[in-house]
Structures are given as structure tokens and as C-alpha cells.
C-alpha positions in Angstrom: -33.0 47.1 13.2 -32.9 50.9 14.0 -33.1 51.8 18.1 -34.1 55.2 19.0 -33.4 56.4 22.7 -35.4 59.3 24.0 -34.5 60.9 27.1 -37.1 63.4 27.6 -40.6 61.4 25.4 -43.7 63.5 25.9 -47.4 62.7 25.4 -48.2 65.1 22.9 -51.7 66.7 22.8 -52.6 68.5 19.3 -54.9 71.5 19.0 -56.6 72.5 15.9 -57.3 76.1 16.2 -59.1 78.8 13.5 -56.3 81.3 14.6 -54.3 81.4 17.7 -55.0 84.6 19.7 -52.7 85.3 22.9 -54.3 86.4 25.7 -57.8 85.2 24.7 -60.1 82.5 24.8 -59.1 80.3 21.8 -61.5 77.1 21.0 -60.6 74.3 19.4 -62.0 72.7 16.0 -60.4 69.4 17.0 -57.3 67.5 19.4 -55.6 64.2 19.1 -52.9 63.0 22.0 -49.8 61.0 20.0 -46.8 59.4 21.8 -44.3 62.2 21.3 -40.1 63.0 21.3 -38.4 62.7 18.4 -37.0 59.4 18.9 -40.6 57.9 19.7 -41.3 59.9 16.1 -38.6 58.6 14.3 -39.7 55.0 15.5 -43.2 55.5 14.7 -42.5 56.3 11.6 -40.0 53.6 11.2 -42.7 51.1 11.9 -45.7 52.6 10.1 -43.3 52.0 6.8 -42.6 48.4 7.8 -39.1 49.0 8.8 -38.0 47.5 12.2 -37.3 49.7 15.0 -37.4 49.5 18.5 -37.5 52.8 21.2 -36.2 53.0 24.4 -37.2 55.9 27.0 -38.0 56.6 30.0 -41.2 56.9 31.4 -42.8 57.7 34.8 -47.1 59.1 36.3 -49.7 58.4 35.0 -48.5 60.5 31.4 -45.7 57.4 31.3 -48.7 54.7 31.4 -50.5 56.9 28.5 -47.4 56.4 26.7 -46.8 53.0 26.6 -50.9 52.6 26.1 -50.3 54.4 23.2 -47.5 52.9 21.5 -48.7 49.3 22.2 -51.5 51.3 20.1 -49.4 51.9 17.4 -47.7 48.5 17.5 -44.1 50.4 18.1 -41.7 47.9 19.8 -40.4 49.7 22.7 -38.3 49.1 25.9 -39.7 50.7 29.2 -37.2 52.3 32.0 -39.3 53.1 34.7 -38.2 56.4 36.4 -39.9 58.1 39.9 -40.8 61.4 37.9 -43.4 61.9 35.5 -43.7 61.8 31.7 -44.2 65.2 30.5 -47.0 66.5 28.3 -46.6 68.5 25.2 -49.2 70.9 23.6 -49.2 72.2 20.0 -51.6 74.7 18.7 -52.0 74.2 14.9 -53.2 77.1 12.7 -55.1 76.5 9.5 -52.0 77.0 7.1 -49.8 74.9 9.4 -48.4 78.0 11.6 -47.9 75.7 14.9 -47.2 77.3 18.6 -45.8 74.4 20.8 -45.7 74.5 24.5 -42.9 72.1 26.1 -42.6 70.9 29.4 -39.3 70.7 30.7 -40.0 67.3 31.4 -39.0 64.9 34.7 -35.7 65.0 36.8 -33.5 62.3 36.2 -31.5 61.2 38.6 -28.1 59.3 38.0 -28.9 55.8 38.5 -31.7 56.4 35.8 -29.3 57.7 33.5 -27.5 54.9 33.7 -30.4 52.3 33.6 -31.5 54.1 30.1 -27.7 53.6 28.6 -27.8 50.1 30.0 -31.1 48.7 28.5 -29.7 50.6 25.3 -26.6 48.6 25.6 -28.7 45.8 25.7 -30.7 45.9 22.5 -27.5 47.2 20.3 -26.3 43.4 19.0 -29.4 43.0 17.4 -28.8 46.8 16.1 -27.8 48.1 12.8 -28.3 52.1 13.6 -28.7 53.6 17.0 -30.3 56.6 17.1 -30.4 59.6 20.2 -33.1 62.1 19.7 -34.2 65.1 21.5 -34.2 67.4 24.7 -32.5 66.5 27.4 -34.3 66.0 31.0 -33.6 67.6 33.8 -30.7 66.1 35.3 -28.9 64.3 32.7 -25.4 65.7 31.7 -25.0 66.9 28.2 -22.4 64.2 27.8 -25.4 61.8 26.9 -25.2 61.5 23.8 -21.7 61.7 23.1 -21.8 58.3 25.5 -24.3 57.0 22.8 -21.7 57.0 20.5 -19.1 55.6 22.1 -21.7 52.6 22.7 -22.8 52.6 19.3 -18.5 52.2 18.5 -18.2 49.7 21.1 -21.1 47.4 19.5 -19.7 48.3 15.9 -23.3 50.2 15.3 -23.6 53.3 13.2 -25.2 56.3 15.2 -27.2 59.5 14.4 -28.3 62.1 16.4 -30.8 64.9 17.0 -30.4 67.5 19.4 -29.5 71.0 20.0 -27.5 73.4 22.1 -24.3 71.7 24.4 -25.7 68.0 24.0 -25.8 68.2 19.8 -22.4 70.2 20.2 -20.7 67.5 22.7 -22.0 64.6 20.7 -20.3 65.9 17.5 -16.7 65.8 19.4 -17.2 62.5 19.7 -17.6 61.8 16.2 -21.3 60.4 15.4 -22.1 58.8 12.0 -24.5 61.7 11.3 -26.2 64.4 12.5 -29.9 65.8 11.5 -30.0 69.8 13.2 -32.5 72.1 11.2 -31.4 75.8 10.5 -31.6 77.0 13.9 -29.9 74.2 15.6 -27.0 74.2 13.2 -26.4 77.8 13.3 -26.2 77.7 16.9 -23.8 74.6 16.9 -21.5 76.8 14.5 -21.8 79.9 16.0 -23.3 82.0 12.9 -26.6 83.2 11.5 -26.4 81.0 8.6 -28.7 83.6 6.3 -28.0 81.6 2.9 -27.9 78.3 1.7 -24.0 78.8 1.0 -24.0 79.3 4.4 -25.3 76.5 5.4 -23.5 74.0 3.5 -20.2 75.6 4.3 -21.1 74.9 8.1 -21.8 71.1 7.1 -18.6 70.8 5.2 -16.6 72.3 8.8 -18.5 69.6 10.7 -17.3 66.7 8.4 -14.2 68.0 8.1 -14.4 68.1 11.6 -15.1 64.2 11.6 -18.6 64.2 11.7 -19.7 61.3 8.9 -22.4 63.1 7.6 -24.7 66.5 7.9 -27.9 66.4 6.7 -29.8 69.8 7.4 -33.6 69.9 7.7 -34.7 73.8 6.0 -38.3 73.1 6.4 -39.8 75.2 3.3 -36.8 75.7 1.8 -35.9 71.8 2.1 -32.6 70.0 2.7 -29.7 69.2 2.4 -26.8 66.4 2.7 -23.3 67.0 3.1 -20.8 64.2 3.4 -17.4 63.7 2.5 -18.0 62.9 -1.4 -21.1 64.6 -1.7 -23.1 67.8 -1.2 -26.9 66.9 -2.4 -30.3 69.6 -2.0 -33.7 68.3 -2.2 -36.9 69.6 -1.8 -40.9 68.6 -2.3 -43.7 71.4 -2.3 -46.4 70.8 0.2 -49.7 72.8 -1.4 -52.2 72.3 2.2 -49.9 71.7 5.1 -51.5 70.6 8.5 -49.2 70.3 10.9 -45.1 70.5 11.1 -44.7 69.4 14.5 -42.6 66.0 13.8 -42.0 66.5 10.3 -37.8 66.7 11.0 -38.0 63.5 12.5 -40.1 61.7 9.8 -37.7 63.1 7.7 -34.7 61.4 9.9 -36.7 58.2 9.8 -36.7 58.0 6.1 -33.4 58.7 5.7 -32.8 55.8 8.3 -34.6 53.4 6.5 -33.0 54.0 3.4 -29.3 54.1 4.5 -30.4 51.1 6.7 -31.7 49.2 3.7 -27.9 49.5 2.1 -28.8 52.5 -0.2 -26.8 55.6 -1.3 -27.2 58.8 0.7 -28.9 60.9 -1.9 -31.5 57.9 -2.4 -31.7 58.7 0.8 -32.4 62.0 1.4 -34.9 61.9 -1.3 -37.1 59.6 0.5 -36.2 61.2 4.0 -37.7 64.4 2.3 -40.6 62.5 0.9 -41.6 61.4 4.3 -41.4 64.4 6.2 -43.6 66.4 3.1 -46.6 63.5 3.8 -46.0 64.3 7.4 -46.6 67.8 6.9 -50.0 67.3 5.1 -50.9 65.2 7.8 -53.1 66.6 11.9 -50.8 67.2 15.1 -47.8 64.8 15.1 -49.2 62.3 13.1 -46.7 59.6 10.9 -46.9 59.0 7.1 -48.1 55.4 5.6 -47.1 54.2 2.5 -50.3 55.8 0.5 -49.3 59.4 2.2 -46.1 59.2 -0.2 -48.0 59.0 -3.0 -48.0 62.1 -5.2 -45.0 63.7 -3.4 -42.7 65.5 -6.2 -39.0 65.9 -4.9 -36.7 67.9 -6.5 -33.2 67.2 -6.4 -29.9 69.2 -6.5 -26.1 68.7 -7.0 -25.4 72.0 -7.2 -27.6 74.6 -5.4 -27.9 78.1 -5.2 -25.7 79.4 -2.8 -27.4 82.6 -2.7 -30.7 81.4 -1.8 -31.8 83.0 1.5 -33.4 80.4 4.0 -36.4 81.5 5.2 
């Protein structure tokens, strides 16, 4: 089984617009509301492919009762932590060649003993865990030494652990030594320090994190791709979406294919081809909606060994 902990969830409203106009009236062609945060997306996901996966988060208001409502919805297994505060509420505006403006709420204060309830109930589910996985933001109050402390439980229960973050959480976490980590372009060029302008770039950045003792870098370039880096491996792939819809989760499909795969006993680059097969359906799909199995049909991924290092990213 595969565990996601969210710290920050949101309930995600998504806004089809003709063209988003600041400072004007701009009317909507349609909405959906999802249960958002990248590890309720991963598990989603996870689940809509028949893989087991169970999320943990907290949730708070009248937003946090939405939530759960909606994952029951979506038959996600989840564990619950009720907090004071209230569940935030996301808002994407979606253009009609996929161009998406988000607006994120910081989301609730945590206070310490909720911290600790969320990395107890996580302890909790890990013996029945293969992967652990820590995704997102971090709230309000929660020290960016959270997901570094989701390793050390994921080493303590003998459970592999990714994570997806940014900023000092994403850059603690990888001092402590995670099984993998999933940043896209901007995230990993902050992490490192550099701009990053070139796929060379990029995979030289992974290559310092493993050597660094990170088990494995995989690199979400939206357009432009992907990439893995491990210790005996550096592996591109890529799938051409013709009519995207939305790219808001996307990444985290992406993650939850990868999961499934490595979870299943497979070899990275088997992998990362269907982590990149997932989040191209996601993309042709409305607002942060998840792939089924029929969305993967007719996905072309191309595969590389030995990419261009001169390729810009976009």
C-alpha cells in the first residue's frame, strides 16, 4: 500500500474561463470542486488505477467536511485528523489552451499538538505500508522539519519514502536522505540554488542531489517532459499532449504513476514512462481531475538515455 500525508489538503474549485482578464469581470463556461493537495492527488489517482493507497490530512470548517464528502465520493481511503482551523479552498482559472492562474490559500494554523497527531496516525498506518509519501505546502505553523521527520518514520518502519515540496521543507527533507524526490523546474532550481536554463542543467543538479544521498531525482518539465536520475541511471521521457485542459495536478499524477510502478516491483524507467503517461491523460482532462485506465489510451511516450543537454526548458 502507498500512504500519502498532506499537511495543507485544499478543496479545490475549477473555473473554466474563455480568457482570463485581470481587473475585469470574467464569466465562467463551467466549475467543478475536487478534493485537492498533492498528496490527496497522488491518492486519487492511486486509486482510480486500482492501486491501494490510503491519505492522511488534516481537516477542519465546514471546507474539511466537503473534503471528506468528497473523497468518500471518490472511494479514496483516507484517515481524518481533526484540527480547530479550517480546510482551505483553492481556485484555478483554466484558459482554453490549458494557461491556468491558481489562487492559494495559505491554509489553517496548525498548532503543535496537531502536528504531532498527523505524524502519529501516520505512524500508525506505516506497517501495513510499502511507500510513504509527503506532499505539498506546508500550513501555517508547522516547522519545515516535517518532512524530514517523515523520513526518519518511513526508516524506522523499514518503508521507502518520496516527497514533494518546495522551498526549506523540500530542502530539509533531502538532508535527511528520502528515497526520492519529485520537484519540477522551478522547485529544483531553487533547491540548488541556480537557474537551471538547460536540460544539462538540470540533470547535473539531480546527479549532486544523489550524490548527495538522495535515492532518486525525478524532475517534472511539464512540456518539455521528465526526467529520472538515480545512481545507475539518467532516463528522459516525454508524451505530446495535442488539446490540453487543465495542468493543475498533472505533477502529482505523474508522482502517482511512478508510485505504482516502483510499488508493483518494476524498474525505474518502466517507471517513469508510465508516471509520464499519467500525468499527459491528466492534462487532457477539466480542473484537477485524475486519469482512468481508458484516459491512457493513445498516449505516445518518448523515451531517452541520452538527451540533449542543450535543450532549453521552457
Amino acid at each position: 500500500m502507498i500512504v500519502s500525508i498532506t499537511p495543507n489538503p485544499s478543496v479545490d474549485r475549477t473555473i473554466s474561463v474563455p480568457g482570463f482578464r485581470v481587473g475585469e469581470v470574467n464569466r465562467a463556461l463551467s466549475s467543478r470542486i475536487d478534493p485537492g493537495g498533492k498528496g490527496i492527488n497522488v491518492s486519487r489517482a492511486l486509486t482510480s488505477m486500482g492501486s491501494r493507497s490510503l491519505a492522511v490530512l488534516p481537516t477542519g470548517g465546514p471546507e474539511g467536511q466537503l473534503m471528506t464528502q468528497l473523497l468518500t465520493r471518490a472511494g479514496v481511503s483516507y484517515r481524518a485528523v481533526p484540527i480547530v482551523g479550517q480546510t482551505r479552498m483553492n481556485v484555478a482559472a483554466v484558459e482554453p489552451d490549458g494557461t491556468t492562474t491558481k489562487f492559494n490559500e495559505a491554509g489553517p494554523v496548525l498548532e503543535g499538538t496537531d502536528t504531532a497527531a498527523l505524524l502519529q496516525q501516520v505512524s500508525l498506518e506505516l506497517p501495513a505500508a510499502d511507500w510513504l509519501v509527503g506532499c505539498g505546502s506546508l500550513p501555517p505553523g508547522v516547522p519545515d522539519d516535517f518532512y524530514a521527520r517523515i523520513v526518519a518514520l518511513g526508516r524506522e518502519h523499514g518503508v521507502r519514502v518520496a516527497v514533494d515540496s518546495s522551498g526549506p521543507p523540500l530542502a530539509v527533507a533531502v538532508a535527511a536522505g528520502p528515497d526520492l524526490i519529485k520537484p519540477n523546474h522551478e522547485e529544483l532550481a531553487e533547491l540548488v540554488g541556480a537557474p537551471l536554463a538547460t536540460l544539462g542543467e538540470v540533470i547535473e543538479a539531480a546527479h549532486t542531489l544523489v550524490a548527495g544521498g538522495v535515492g532518486a531525482v525525478v524532475v517534472s518539465l511539464g512540456a518539455d517532459g521528465a526526467v529520472l536520475v538515480d545512481a545507475e541511471r539518467c532516463v528522459w521521457a516525454g508524451a505530446r499532449v495535442s488539446k490540453p485542459r487543465s495542468t493543475v495536478g498533472a505533477g502529482d499524477c505523474l508522482l502517482a504513476g511512478l508510485l505504482s510502478e516502483l510499488h508493483a516491483g518494476h524498474d525505474p524507467e518502466r517507471a517513469l514512462i508510465a508516471g509520464t503517461t499519467w500525468g499527459a491523460a491528466a492534462v487532457r482532462l477539466p480542473g484537477s481531475a485524475v486519469p482512468v485506465a481508458a484516459d491512457l489510451q493513445d498516449i505516445d511516450v518518448t523515451v531517452s538515455h541520452h538527451p540533449d543537454p542543450t535543450i532549453a526548458i521552457s
